[in-house]
C-alpha positions in Angstrom: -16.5 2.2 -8.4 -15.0 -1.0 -10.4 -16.7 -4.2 -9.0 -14.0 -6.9 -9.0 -16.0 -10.7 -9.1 -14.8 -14.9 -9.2 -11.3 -13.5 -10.6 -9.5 -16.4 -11.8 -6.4 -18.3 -13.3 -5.1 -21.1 -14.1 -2.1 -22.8 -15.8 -3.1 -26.1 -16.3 -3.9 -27.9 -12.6 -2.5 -25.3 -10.9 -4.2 -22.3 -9.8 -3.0 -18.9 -9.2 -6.0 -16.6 -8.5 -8.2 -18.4 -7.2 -11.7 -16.7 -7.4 -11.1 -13.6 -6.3 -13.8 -10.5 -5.6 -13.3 -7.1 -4.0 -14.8 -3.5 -5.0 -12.9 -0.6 -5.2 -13.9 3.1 -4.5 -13.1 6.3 -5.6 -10.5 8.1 -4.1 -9.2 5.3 -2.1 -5.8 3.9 -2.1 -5.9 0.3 -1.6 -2.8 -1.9 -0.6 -3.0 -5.4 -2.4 -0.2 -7.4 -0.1 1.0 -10.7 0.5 3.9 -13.5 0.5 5.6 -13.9 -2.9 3.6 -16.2 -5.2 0.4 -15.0 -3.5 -1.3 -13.9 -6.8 -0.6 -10.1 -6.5 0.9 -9.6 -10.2 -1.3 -11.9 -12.0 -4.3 -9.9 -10.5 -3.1 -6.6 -11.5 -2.5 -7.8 -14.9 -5.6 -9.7 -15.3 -7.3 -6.7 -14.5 -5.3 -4.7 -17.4 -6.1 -7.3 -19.9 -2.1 -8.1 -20.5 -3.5 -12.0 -19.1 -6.4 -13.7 -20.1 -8.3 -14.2 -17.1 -10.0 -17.7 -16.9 -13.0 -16.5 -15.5 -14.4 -14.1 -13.7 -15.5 -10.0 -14.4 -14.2 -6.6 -13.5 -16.4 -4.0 -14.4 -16.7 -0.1 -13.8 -20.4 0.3 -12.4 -21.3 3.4 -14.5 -20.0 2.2 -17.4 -22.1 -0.6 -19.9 -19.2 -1.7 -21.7 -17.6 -4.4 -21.0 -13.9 -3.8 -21.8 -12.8 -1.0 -19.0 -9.1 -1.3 -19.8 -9.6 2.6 -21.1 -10.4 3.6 -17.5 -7.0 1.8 -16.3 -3.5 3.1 -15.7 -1.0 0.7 -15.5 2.6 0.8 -14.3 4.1 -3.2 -13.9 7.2 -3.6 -11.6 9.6 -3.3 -14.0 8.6 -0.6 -16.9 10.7 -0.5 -19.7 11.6 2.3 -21.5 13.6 3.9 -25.1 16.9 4.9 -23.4 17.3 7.5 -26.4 13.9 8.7 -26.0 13.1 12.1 -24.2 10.7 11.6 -21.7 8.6 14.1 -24.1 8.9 11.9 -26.4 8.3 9.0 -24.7 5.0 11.0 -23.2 4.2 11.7 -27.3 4.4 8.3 -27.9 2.5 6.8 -25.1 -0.5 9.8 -25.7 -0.6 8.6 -29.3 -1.5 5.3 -28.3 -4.3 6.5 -26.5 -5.4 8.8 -29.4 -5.2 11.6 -27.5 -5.1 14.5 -30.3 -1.8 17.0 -30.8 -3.1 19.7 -29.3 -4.6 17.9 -26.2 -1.2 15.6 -25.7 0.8 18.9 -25.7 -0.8 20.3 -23.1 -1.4 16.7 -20.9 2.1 16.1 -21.4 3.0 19.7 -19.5 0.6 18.9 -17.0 2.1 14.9 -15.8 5.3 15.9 -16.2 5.0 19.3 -13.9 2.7 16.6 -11.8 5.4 13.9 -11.2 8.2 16.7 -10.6 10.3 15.8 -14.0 9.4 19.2 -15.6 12.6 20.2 -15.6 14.5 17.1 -17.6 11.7 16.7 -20.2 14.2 17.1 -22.7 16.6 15.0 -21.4 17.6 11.6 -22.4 15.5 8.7 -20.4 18.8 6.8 -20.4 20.5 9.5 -18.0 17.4 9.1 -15.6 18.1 8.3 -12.1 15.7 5.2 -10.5 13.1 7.6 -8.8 12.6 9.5 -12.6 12.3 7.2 -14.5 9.5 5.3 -11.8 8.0 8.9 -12.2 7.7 9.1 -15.7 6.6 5.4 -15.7 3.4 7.1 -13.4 3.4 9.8 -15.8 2.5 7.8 -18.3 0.1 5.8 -16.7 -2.1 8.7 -15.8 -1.5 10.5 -19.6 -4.9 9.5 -20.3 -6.9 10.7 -16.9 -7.3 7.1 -15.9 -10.7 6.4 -13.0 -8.2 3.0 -11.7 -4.3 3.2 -11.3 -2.8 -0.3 -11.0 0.6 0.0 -9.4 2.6 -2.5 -9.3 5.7 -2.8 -6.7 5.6 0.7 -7.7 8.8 1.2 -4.7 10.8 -1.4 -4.2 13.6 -0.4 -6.2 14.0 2.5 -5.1 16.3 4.5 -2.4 14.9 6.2 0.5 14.5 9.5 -1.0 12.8 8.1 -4.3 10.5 6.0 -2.2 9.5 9.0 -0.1 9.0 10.8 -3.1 6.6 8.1 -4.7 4.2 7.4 -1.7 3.7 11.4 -1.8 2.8 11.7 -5.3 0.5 8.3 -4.7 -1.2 10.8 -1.6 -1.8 13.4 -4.3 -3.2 11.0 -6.6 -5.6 9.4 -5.0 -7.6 12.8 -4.7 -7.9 12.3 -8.8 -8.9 8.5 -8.8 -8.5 5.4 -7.1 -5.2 3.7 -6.6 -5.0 0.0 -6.2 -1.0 -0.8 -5.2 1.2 -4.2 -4.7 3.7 -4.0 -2.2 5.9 -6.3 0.0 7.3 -3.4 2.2 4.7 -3.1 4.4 5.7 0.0 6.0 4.5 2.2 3.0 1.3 -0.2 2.5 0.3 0.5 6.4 1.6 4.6 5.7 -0.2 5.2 2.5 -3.7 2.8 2.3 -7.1 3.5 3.1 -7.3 -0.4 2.2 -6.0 -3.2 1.9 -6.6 -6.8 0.2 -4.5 -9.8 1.7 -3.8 -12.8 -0.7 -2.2 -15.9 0.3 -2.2 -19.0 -1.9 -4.5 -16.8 -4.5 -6.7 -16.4 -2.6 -8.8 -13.1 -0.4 -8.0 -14.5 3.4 -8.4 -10.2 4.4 -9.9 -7.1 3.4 -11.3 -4.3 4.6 -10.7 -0.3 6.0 -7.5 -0.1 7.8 -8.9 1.4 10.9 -11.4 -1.8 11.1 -8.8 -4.1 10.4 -6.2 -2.3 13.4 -9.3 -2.3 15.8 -9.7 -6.4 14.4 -6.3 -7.0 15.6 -5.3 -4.5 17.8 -3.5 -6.5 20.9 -3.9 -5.9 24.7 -0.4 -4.1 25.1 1.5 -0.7 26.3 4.5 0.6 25.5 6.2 2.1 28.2 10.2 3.9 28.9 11.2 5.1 31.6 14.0 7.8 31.5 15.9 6.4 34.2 16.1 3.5 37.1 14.0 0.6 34.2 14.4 -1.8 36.2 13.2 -0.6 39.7 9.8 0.5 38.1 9.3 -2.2 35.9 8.4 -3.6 39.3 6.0 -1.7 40.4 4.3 -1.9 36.8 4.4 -5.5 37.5 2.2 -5.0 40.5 -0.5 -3.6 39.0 -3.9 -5.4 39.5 -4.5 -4.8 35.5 -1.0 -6.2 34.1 -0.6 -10.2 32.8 3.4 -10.0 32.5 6.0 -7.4 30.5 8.5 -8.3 27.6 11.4 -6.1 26.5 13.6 -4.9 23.8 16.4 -2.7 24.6 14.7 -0.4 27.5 11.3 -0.6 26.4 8.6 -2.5 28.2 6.1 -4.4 26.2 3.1 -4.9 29.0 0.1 -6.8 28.3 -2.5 -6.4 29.9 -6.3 -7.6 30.9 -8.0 -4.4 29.7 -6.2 -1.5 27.9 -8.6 1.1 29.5 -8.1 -0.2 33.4 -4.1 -0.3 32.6 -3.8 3.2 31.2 -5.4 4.8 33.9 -3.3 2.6 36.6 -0.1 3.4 35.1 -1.2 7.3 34.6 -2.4 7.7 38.1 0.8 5.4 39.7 3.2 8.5 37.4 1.7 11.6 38.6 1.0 10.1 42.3 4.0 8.7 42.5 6.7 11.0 40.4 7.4 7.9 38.1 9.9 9.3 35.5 7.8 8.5 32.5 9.7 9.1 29.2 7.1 7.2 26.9 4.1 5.8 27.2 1.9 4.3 24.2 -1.1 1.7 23.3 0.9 -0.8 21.2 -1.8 -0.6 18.0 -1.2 -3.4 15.7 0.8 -2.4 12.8 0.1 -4.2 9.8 3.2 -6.8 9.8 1.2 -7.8 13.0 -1.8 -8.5 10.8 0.5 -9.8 8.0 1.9 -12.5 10.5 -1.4 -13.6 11.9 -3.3 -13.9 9.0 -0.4 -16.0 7.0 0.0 -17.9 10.2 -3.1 -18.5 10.2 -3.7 -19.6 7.0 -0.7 -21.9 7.0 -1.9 -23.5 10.3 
């Protein structure tokens, strides 16, 4: 576990972390969102040591020492790399820096690279990578050294569909090895991926917690319903129904609120099979995480 506590820093009067605390656990994969300029970067790089925090402690709680940055993987949002390097080489030179010995780094270096699914081009120029390889070998080498914390940062943003896809898998695998704290803006993959997240705005905590707390936190009073045919005659009757407040639509889904979630699902059910309603879909709206995004900024800005 790595106890986060009173993060902070400044640049002059202005403050960009402002006191910031969390814990993360093992085996989690935490989602560190938030607008741009919310603090997310200078966090993660507080936390490696690449800033001079201005106050505050991070420490790993079996550990005595104070300097954890051997526990830490690190990949920053945009990882540079030796274009005439192989990536064995690369992985060489990046297990030498963590004194790993020759034999050991030999056989690490097999194991990341079959790991992250590069195997195959390890003797390949890094400057005929595509995107998703070299973000791959930029994981590979943050985990070269069996890291307890992986700090991700952006670590899919620039990358296609297929790349991204590929990434948020390999994040699923790691997270059985250590713990995984990520920034992201596409909050898609953040609400796919995280047992966690932490929401800054202004550099500042304003949410955190377990996902499925957070949903049930938010969760709105609504029910996503389709009919296959005739929308408009039953949208109607679902009007009618002692439980319903009023219905919204986009294309030919209704959006009904409702007074109680329970009380409308079994009205609805019962009105379909009694009544041969031609249901096509029918869902509790749960709130996705741009919902919690939105009304937390909002909220903060209000």
């Amino acid at each position: 576990m790595f106890q986060i506590k009173n993060l902070t820093k400044t640049y002059g009067k202005t403050t960009v972390v402002d006191n910031v605390s969390f814990t993360l656990e093992h085996n989690r994969c935490i989602a560190l969102i938030g607008p741009n300029g919310a603090g997310k970067t200078t966090t993660l790089r507080m936390l490696t040591g690449a800033i001079k925090r201005t106050n505050g402690t991070c420490i790993k709680t079996d550990q005595k020492e104070a300097d954890i940055r051997k526990y830490i993987g690190y990949l920053p949002q945009e990882p540079t790399f030796y274009p005439w390097m192989t990536g064995i080489q690369f992985l060489t030179y990046c297990a030498n820096i963590h004194e790993i010995s020759k034999e050991l780094a030999k056989e690490r270096i097999d194991e990341v690279l079959k790991q992250v699914d590069i195997y195959d081009a390890r003797n390949k120029r890094i400057g005929a990578y595509s995107g998703g390889m070299k973000q791959r070998l930029g994981i590979a080498q943050a985990i070269i050294h069996k890291p307890s914390l992986l700090l991700l940062d952006e670590p899919v943003s620039a990358l296609d569909p297929i790349g991204r896809r590929d990434v948020l898998t390999l994040m699923e695998q790691l997270k059985k090895e250590m713990t995984i704290l990520f920034s992201t803006h596409i909050l898609n993959d953040a609400d796919e991926v995280s047992d966690e997240l932490i929401l800054m705005h202004h550099g500042k905590v304003v949410e955190s917690g377990n996902m499925a707390t957070l949903r049930k936190k938010y969760e709105t009073a609504i029910i996503d319903i389709q009919f296959s045919e005739n929308n408009e005659v039953y949208e109607q009757h679902v009007r009618a129904l002692p439980s319903v407040i009023d219905i919204s639509k986009s294309r030919s889904m209704m959006h009904v609120s409702v007074t109680d979630i329970k009380d409308a699902r079994r009205e609805i059910l019962e009105k379909s099979m009694t009544e041969n309603w031609p249901l096509h879909h029918f869902a509790v709206n749960e709130a996705s995480l741009e919902d919690m995004f939105m009304k937390v900024v909002q909220s903060c800005s209000g």
